[in-house]
C-alpha positions as CSV (number, residue, x, y, z in Angstrom):
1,X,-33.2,-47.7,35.6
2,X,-31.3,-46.4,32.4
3,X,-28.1,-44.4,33.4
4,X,-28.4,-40.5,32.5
5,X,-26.9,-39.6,29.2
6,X,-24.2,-37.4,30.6
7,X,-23.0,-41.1,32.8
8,X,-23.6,-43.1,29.3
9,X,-21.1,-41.2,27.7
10,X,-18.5,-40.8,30.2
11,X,-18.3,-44.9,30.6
12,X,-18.3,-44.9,26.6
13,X,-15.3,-42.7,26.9
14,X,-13.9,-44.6,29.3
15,X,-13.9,-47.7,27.8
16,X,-12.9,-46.2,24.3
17,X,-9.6,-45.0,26.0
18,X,-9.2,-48.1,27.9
19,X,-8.9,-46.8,31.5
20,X,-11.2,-45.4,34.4
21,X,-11.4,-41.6,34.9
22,X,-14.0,-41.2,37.4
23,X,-14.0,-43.4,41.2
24,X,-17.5,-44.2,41.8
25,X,-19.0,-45.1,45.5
26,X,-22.6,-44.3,47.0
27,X,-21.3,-41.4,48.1
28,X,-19.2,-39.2,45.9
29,X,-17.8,-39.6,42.4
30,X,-14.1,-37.9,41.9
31,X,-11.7,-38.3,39.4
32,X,-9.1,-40.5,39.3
33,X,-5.0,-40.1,38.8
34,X,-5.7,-40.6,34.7
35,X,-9.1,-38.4,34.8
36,X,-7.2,-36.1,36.1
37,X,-4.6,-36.3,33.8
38,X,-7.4,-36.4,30.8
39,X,-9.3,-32.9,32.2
40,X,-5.8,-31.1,32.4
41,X,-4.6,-32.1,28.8
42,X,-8.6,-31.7,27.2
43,X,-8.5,-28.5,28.5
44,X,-5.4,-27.4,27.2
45,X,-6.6,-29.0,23.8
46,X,-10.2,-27.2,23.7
47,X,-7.9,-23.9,24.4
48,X,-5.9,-24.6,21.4
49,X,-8.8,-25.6,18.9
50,X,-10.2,-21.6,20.3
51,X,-6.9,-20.0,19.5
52,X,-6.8,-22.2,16.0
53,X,-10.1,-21.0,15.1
54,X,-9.4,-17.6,16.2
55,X,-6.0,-17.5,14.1
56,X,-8.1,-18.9,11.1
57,X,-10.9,-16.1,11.2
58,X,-7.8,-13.7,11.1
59,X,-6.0,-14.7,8.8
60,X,-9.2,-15.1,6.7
61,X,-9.4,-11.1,7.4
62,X,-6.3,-10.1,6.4
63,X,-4.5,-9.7,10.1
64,X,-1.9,-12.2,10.4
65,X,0.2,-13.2,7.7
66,X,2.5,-12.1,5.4
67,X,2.8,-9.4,2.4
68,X,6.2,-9.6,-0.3
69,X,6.5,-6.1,-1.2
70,X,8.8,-4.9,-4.3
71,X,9.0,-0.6,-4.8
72,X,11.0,1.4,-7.1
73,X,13.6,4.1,-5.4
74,X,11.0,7.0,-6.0
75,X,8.0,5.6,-4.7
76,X,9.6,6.1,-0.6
77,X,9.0,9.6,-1.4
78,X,6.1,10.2,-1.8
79,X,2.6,7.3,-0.9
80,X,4.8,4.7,0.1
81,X,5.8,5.7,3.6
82,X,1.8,7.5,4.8
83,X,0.7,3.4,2.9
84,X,3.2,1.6,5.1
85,X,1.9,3.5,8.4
86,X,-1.6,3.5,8.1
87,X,-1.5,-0.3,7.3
88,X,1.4,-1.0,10.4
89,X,-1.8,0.7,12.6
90,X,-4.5,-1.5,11.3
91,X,-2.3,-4.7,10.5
92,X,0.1,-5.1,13.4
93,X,0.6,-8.8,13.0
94,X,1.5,-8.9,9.7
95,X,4.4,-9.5,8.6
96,X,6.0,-6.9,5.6
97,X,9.2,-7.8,3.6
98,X,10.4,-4.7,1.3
99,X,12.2,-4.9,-1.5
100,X,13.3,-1.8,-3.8
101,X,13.5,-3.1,-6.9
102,X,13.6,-1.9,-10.9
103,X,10.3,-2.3,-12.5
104,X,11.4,-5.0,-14.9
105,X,12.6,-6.8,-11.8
106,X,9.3,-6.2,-10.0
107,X,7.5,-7.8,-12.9
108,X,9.4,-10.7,-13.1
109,X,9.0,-11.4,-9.5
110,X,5.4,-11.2,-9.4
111,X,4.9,-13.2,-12.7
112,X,7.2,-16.0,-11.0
113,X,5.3,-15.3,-7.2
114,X,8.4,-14.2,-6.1
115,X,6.3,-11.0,-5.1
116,X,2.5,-10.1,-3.7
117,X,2.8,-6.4,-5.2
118,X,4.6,-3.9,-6.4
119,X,5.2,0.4,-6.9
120,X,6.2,1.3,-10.2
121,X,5.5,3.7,-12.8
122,X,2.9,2.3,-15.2
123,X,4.3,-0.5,-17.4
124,X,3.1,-2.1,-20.5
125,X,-0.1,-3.6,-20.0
126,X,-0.2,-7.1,-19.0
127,X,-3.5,-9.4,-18.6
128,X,-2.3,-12.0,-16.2
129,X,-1.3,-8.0,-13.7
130,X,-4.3,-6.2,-12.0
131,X,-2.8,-2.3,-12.1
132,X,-4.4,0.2,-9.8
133,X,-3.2,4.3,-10.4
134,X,-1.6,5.4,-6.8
135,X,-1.0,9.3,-8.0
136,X,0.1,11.0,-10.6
137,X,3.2,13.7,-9.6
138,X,4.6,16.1,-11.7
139,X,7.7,15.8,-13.3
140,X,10.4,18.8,-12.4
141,X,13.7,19.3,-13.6
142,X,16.4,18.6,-11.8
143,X,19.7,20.4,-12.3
144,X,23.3,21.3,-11.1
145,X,23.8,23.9,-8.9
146,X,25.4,25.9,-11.3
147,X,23.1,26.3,-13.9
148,X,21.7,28.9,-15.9
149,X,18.4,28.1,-15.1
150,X,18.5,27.2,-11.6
151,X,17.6,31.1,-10.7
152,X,14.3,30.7,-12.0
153,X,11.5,29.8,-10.3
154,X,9.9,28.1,-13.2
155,X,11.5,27.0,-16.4
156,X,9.8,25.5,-19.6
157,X,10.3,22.4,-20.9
158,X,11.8,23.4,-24.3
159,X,14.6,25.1,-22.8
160,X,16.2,21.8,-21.9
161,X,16.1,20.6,-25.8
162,X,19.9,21.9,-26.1
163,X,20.6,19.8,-22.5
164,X,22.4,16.5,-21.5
165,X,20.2,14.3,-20.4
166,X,20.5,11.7,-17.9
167,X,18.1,9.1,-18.0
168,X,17.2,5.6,-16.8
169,X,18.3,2.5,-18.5
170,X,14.8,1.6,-20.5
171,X,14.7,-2.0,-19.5
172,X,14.6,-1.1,-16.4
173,X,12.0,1.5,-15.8
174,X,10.1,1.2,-19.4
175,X,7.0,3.5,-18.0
176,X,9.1,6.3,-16.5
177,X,11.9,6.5,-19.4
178,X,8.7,6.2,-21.5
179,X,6.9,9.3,-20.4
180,X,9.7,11.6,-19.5
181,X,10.8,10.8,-23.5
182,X,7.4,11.8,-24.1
183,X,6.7,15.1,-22.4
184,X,9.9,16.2,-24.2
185,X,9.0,15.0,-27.9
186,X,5.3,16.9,-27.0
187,X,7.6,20.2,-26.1
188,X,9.1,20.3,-29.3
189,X,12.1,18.4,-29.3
190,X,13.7,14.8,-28.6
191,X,16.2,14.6,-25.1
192,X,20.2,14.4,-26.2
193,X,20.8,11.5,-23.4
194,X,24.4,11.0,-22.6
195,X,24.1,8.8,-19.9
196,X,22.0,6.4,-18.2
197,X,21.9,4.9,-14.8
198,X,19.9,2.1,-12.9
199,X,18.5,4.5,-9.9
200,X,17.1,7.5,-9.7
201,X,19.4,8.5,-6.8
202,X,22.4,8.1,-9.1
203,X,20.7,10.0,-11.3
204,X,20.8,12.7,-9.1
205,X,24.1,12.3,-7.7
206,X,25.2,12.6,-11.5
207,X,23.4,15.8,-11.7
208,X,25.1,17.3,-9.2
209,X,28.6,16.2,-10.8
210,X,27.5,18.5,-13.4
211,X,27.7,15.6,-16.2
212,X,23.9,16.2,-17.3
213,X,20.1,17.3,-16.3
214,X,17.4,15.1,-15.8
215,X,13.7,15.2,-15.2
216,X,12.6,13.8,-12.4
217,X,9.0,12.8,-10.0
218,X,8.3,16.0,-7.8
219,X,8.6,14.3,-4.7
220,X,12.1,13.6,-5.1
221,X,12.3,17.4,-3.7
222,X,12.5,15.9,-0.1
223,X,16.0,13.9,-1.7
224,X,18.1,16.8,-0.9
225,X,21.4,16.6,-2.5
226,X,24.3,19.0,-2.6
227,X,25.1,20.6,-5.7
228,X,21.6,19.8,-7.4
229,X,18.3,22.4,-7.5
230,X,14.9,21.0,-8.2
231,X,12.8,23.7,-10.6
232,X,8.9,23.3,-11.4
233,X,8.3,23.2,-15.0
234,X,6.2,25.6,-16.7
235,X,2.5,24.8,-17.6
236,X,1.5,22.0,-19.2
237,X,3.4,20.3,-16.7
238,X,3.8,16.7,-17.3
239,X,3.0,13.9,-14.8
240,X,4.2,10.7,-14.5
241,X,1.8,8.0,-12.9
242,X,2.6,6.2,-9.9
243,X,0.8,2.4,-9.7
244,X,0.6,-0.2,-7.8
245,X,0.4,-3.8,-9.5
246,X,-0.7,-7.6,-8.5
247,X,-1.7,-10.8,-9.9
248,X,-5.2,-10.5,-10.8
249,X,-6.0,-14.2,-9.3
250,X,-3.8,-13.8,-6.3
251,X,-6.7,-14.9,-3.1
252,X,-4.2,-13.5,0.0
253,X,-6.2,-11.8,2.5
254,X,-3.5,-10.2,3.5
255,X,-2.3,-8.4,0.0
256,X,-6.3,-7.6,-0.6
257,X,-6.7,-6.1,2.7
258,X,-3.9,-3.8,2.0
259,X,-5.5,-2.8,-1.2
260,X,-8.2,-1.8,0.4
261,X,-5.9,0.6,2.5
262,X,-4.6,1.8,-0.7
263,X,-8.0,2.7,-2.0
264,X,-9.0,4.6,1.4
265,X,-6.0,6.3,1.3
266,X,-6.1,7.2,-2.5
267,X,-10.1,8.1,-2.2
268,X,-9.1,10.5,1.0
269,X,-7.0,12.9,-1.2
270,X,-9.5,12.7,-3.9
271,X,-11.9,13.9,-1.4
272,X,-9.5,16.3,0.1
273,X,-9.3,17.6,-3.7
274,X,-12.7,18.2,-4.1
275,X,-14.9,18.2,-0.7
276,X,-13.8,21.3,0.6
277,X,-16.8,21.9,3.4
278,X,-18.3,19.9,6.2
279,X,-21.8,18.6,5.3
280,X,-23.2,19.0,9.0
281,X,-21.8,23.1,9.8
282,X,-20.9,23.7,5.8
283,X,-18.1,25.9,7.3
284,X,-14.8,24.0,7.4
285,X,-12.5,21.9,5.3
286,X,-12.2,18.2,6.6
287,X,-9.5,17.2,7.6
288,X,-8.5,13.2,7.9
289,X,-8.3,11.1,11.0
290,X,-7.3,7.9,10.4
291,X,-8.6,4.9,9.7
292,X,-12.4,3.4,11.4
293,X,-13.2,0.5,11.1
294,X,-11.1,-0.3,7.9
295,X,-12.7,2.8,6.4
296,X,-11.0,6.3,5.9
297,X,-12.5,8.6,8.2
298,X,-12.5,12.2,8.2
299,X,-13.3,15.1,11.1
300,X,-14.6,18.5,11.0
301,X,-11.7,21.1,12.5
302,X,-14.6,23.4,13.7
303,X,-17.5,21.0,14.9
304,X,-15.6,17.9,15.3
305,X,-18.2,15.6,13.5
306,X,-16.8,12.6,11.7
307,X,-17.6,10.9,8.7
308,X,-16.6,8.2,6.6
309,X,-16.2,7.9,2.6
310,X,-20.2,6.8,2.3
311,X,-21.7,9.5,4.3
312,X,-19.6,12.2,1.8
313,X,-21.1,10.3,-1.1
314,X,-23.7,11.2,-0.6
315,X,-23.7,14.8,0.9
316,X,-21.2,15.3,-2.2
317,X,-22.9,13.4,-5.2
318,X,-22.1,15.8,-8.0
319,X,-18.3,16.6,-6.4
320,X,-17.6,12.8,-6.0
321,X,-19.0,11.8,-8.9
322,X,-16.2,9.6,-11.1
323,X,-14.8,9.1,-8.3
324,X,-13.9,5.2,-6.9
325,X,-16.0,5.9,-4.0
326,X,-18.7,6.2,-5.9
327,X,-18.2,3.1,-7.1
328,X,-18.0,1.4,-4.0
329,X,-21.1,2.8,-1.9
């Protein structure tokens, strides 16, 4: 009589490793010192081949890993921080290393891989660079203490044309120095610089040792410095755009998984901007509560129904339109 398949195998395993795992009589079969040696060390092996797998299908998703991130000084004012948490929550097991850097030396780094992304203030365009606009903040002036103007709750623009500027070194931040040159030539006149600096926070400190005014992004109001007031410009205020930047063939994961959170995060305040009722009681604004499921999700403050980005497309097709959710769903 043929042996069973299961006793076939077990004798060709046996004689492939060259030694006896099972003690065979009439009356039992148990395992012997090196089959039990073999169960206790294949076990142990078939647990590790689950956890590889499993560590694979994560790190194919984005959880485990790691993400190289460059910033410039102004950019842990304002997105930065609210991007870091949300992502922290969703991405425990990934690994973050932040670097505040200059733009020019963000760009180097990614060209040479040195980085996965950066925050700057839009550069010159470059095709090898996938660019995504953050925000756009308004520039306010920032001035000593002092000042003539730092009673008013609002100055214009062209009443700085007689001021000392205090600007960035151009290398070094091309898209900020760029636009705050810019907003003034559109005003009427061209800034008198009399110094530059590599940071924005010595910028500041500057200010407030009464050596010059600058302009500066609006959420540099929560940098409070002695010695320096922070005044709104008069309408048209100008804004200065906030972007985050990556190589355009870069496959991580991880870095496209945090994208994504960038996107939620960017498409909730767009929605914040222009949803301003819930589509189930049409009585409340919405506010947001976290992230479900990868997706931004927002909840009603009167009925307490949730909804993510595709549900508001659609209740919201004219308000959303142009939008990148619509884009996306």
């Amino acid at each position: 009589m043929a042996q069973p398949p299961l006793s076939q195998q077990i004798h060709s395993l046996e004689e492939e490793l060259g030694v006896q795992l099972l003690h065979r009589t009439k009356r039992r079969v148990q395992l012997t010192q090196a089959g039990q040696v073999f169960l206790v060390e294949a076990r142990r092996s078939l647990t590790q081949i689950e956890q590889t797998i499993l560590a694979a299908q994560r790190a194919g998703r984005g959880e485990i890993g790691s993400l190289v991130m460059g910033f410039v000084s102004s950019a842990s004012y304002s997105l930065l921080p609210e991007l870091l948490q949300v992502f922290r929550q969703c991405f425990p097991d990934v690994e973050l290393t932040l670097y505040e850097l200059t733009t020019e030396q963000q760009l180097q780094k990614l060209r040479n891989g040195g980085l996965d992304i950066g925050f700057l203030y839009l550069p010159s365009y470059d095709d090898s660079l996938s660019i995504i606009s953050v925000t756009n903040e308004p520039l306010i002036a920032a001035l000593p203490q002092s000042h003539p103007l730092a009673t008013l709750p609002q100055i214009p623009l062209l009443s700085l044309s007689s001021e000392a500027f205090i600007l960035p070194l151009r290398h070094l931040a091309v898209g900020f120095y760029d636009r705050i040159v810019s907003a003034c030539q559109q005003a009427g006149f061209s800034p008198r610089v009399v110094q530059h600096s590599n940071t924005i926070h010595t910028i500041v400190s500057l200010v407030a040792g009464g050596i010059g005014i600058s302009l500066v992004p609006a959420s540099f109001q929560n940098l409070q410095r002695t010695g320096v007031v922070y005044k709104a410009l008069q309408k048209p205020t100008p804004e200065v755009e906030m972007t985050v930047i990556c190589r355009k063939d870069d496959p991580s994961p991880v870095l496209h998984a945090f994208l994504r959170v960038i996107k939620e995060r960017v498409c909730a305040r767009q929605v914040m901007e222009k949803v301003m009722e819930c589509p189930a009681c049409r009585s409340n604004l919405i506010g947001k509560n976290g992230l479900r499921r990868g997706k931004q999700c927002y909840i009603c403050n009167r009925c307490g129904r949730q909804f993510v980005s595709s549900s508001l497309v659609k209740a919201y097709p004219d308000q959303l339109k142009g939008t990148p959710l619509t884009a996306r769903y």
